[in-house]
N, C-alpha and C positions, 0 to 999 in steps of 0.2 A: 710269643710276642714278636713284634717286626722292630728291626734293628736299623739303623742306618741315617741319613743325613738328609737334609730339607728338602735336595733335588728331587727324590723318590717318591714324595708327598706332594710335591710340585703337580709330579709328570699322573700320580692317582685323582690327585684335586682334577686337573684337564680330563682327563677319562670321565669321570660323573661328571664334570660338566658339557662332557660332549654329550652325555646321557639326554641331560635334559634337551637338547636344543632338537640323526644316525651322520802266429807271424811271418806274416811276408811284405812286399812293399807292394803298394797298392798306387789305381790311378785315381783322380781329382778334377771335376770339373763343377765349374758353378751355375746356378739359371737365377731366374727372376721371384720374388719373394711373392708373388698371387698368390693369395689363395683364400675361399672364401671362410666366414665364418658361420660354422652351425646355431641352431638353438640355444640359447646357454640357461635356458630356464627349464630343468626338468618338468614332465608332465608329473601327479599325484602317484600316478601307481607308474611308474618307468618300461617300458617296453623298450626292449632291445630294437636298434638302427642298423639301417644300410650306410656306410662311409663312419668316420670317425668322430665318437661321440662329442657331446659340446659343453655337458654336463658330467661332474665327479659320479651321480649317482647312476647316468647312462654310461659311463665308462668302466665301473663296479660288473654290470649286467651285460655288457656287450660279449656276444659269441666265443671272441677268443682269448679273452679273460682268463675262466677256469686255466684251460690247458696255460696259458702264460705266469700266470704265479705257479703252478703246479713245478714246472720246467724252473722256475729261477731260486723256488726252493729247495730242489734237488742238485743245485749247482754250488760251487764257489767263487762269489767275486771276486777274492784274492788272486784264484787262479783264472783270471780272464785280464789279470793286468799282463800289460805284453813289460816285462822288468826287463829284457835284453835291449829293448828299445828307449826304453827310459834311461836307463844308465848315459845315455850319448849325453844327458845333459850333468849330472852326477856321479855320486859314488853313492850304493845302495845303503841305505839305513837298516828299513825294514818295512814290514806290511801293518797295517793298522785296523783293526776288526771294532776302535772304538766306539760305540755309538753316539751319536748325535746328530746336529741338524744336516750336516753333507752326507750323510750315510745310515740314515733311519737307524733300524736295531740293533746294526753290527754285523746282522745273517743278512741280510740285502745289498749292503753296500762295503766298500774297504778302499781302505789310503792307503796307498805308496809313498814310501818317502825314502828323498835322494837329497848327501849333502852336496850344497854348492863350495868350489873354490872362495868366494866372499864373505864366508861366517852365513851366510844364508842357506835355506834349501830348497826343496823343489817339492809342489804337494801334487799328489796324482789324487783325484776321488770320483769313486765311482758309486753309480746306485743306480739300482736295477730296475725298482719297481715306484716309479717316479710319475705321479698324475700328470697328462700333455695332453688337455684335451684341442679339438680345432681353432678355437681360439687364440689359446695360446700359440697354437703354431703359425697361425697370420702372423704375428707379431714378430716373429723371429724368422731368420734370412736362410733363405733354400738353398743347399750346396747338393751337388751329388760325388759320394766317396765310393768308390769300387763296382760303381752301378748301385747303390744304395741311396734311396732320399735321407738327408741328414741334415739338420736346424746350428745353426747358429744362434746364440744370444744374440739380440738385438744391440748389448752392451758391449758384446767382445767385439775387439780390434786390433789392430798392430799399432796403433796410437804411438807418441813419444813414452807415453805414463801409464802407457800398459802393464800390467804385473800378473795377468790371468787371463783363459780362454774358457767359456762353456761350450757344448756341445751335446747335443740331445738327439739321442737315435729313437726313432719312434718303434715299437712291435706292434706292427701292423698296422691296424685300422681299433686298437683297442680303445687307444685312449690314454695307455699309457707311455712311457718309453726311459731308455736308459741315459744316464746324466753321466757328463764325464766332464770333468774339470781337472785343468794344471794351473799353479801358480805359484808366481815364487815369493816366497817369506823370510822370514826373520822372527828368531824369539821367540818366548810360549807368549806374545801378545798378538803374535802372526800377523806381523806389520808389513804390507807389502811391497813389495822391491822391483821396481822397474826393471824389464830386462827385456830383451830384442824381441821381436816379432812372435811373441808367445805364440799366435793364433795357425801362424802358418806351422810350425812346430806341431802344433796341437791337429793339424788336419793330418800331417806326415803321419803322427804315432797314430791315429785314427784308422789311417788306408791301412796300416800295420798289422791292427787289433779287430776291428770290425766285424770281419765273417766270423773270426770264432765267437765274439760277444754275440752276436745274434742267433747264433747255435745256442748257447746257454749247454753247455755238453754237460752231462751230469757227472758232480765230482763230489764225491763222500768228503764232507769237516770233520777231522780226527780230533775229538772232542773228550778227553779222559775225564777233565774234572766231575761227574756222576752224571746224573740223571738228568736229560735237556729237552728242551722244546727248541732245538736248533734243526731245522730240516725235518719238522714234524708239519702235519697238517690239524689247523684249526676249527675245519669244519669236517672231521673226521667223522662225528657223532650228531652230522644232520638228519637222518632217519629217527635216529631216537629221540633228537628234538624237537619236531615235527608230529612225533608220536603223542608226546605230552600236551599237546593244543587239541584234544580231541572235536571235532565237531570245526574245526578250522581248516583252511585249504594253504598249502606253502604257495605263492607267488612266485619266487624266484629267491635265488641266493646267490650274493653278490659278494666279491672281492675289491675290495676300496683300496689293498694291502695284501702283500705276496702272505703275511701272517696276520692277517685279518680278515672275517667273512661276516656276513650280514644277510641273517636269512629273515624273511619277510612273507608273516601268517595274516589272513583274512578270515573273517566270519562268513562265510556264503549267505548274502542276502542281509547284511547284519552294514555297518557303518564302523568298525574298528577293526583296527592293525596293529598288531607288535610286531615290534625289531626285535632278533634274538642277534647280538655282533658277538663274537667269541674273536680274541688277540691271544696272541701268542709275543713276547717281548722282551728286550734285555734293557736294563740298566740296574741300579745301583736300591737297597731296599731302603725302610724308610720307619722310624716311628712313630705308629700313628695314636691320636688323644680319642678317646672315645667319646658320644656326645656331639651338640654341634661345631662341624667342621669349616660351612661355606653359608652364606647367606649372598644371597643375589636379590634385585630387583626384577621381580617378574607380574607382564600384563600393566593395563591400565588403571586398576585399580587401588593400587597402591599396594598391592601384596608383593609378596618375597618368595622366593624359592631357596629353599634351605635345605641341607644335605647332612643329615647324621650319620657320625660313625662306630661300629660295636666289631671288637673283635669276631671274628667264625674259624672255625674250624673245620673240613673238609673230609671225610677221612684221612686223618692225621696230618695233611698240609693245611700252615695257617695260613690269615691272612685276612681281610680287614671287608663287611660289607658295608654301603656306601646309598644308604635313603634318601629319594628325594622328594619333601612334601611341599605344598602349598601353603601358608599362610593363610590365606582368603577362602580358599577352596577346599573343604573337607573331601569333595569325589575325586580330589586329583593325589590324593597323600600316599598312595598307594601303583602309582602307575610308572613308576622310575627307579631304578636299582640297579648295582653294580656289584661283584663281588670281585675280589683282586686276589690271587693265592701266590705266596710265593715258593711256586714247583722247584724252585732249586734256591739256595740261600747264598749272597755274596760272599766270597773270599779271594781277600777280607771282608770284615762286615764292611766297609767304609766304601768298597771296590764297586766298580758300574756295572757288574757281571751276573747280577739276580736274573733268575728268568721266571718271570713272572706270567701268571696266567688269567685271564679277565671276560667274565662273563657279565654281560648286560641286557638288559630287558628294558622294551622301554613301549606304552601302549599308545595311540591316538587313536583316534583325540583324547586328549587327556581327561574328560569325563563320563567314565564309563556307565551306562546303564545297567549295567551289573558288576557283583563284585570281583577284584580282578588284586592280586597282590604280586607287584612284580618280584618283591624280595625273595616269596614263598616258589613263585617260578622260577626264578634266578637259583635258588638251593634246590634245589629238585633236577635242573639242567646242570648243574656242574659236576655231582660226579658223575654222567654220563659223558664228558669232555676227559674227564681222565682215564677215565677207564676206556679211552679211544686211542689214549697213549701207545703207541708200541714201547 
């Protein structure tokens, strides 16, 4: 049975519903914010680009993807905070590996934290593997730090009412790039506190930090508590995935997330596609009611998309799968599924530290001309994901 508190069931509800819808001191100079914007409308089937993609799902497939989450999975964000430099503003607290919205899993991103003289402190966050497609980067103001192109928030400044600076180093031409934010707070309400010239601060520790963050140098997380999906790969077991679609051609396999991948099968000469995405994850577990979980309004017709849940079992990890049928549409009932296993269990149960493992299948167009059960594929593909485990 899965243990745990409403977050957990939150963050699995969003999973099927995405189902339905796939140190040294450095020098500082600035230039002009030009810069065009790409496509932002993937084509059907995605084909990798020249320059930097404009689309999440042409930034998943771009070139140097692969090898870039490979590298950032292998590393420690912790150990890429420059803490000798940060100190000049504080007194060290400690490193923060918790997950949430500044720092995705926990294995991608990590807080610093320094107290201030004022009852206040100082937050550092970084995240590694952070979507930046061309777009986004028009919008945001061009510096260059140590001969490195590097983005400003459009929003950070040295204002009077300043309290924080972004900063976004792009990797390459991928698509994606690394987020680094400082700011000063107050309180577990993390009420912000004006204080001098954050941004200029924020460029210093930057020249300070930068060439080793772009190295991404691989650093082993000593990790006792048992058995983890921390610095594991999620598309370990793509051959054997790929195997089970016989008569299907793989397309490509795409990284949306340094512990996410999304492999994408075709019929040769046929009109349908599945996504097979496999995550790899941390937070906090969850208990779930079996039965319907989610109803949605789906299509024009008045119909719904509803999502039932039945406990499964894996060899021997539990964990919860997650159906999503049609209402209206009897050939769609069967074309969307999720299974969620929790590979390691919170402690305490109540703690954000589960790691959780999640395969999904999902077929288009959603009315198959023959029969297609994605639940029955989804258990069929997952213990091939574990047993990818090292």
């Amino acid at each position: 049975m899965i243990v745990g508190g409403s977050r957990r069931w939150a963050a699995v509800v969003a999973i099927a519903t995405a189902v339905i819808a796939l140190g040294g001191c450095g020098t500082i100079t600035k230039e002009s914010t030009a810069r065009s914007t790409a496509e932002s409308t993937a084509p059907r089937a995605a084909k990798a680009q020249v320059g930097t993609p404009g689309s999440a799902e042409l930034a998943a497939i771009a070139p140097g993807t692969p090898d870039l989450m490979s590298r950032i999975r292998a590393t420690d964000p912790c150990a890429l905070l420059n803490r000798e430099y940060a100190e000049r503003l504080g007194v060290f607290q400690r490193f923060d590996r918790s997950p949430g919205m500044d720092r995705g899993s926990g294995w991608t991103g990590c807080g610093l934290i320094l107290s201030a003289p004022d009852d206040a402190y100082y937050s550092f966050d970084l995240e590694l593997d952070k979507l930046y497609t061309s777009d986004k980067r028009a919008a945001d103001k061009t510096e260059q730090i140590n001969g490195h192109t590097v983005y400003r928030s459009a929003s950070s400044d040295d204002r009077p009412d300043a309290y924080s600076c972004d900063y976004r180093i792009p990797a390459g031409d991928t698509g994606f790039a690394h987020f680094l934010s400082v700011a000063k707070l107050a309180g577990s309400a993390k009420t912000p506190v004006p204080w001098s010239q954050p941004c200029s601060f924020t460029r210093e520790y930057l020249a300070a930090t930068i060439d080793g963050l772009l190295a991404l140098p691989p650093h082993v997380i000593d990790d006792q508590a048992g058995r983890s999906l921390m610095q594991r790969n999620p598309c370990a077991a793509t051959a054997q995935i790929t195997a089970q679609f016989a008569g299907w051609q793989m397309t490509s396999v795409g990284w949306p997330e340094a512990y996410k991948c999304a492999i994408t099968l075709v019929q040769p000469g046929g009109a349908n596609r599945t996504t097979v995405e496999v995550s790899f994850n941390q937070t906090s577990e969850q208990m779930v009611k079996t039965g319907e979980v989610l109803r949605l309004p789906s299509g024009l017709d008045g119909g719904q998309s509803i999502q039932y849940a039945r406990h499964t079992n894996v060899e021997g990890v539990t964990g919860i799968e997650l159906r999503t049928v049609q209402s209206t549409d009897p050939t769609r009932q069967n074309s969307s599924c999720a299974i969620t296993l929790n590979y390691r269990r919170a402690d305490p149960p109540t703690a954000n530290n589960a790691h959780l493992l999640t395969v999904s299948v999902k077929l288009a167009p959603v009315s198959p001309p023959f029969p297609f059960d994605a639940c029955a594929q989804a258990a069929q593909i997952t213990p091939s994901v574990l047993h990818a485990i090292p």
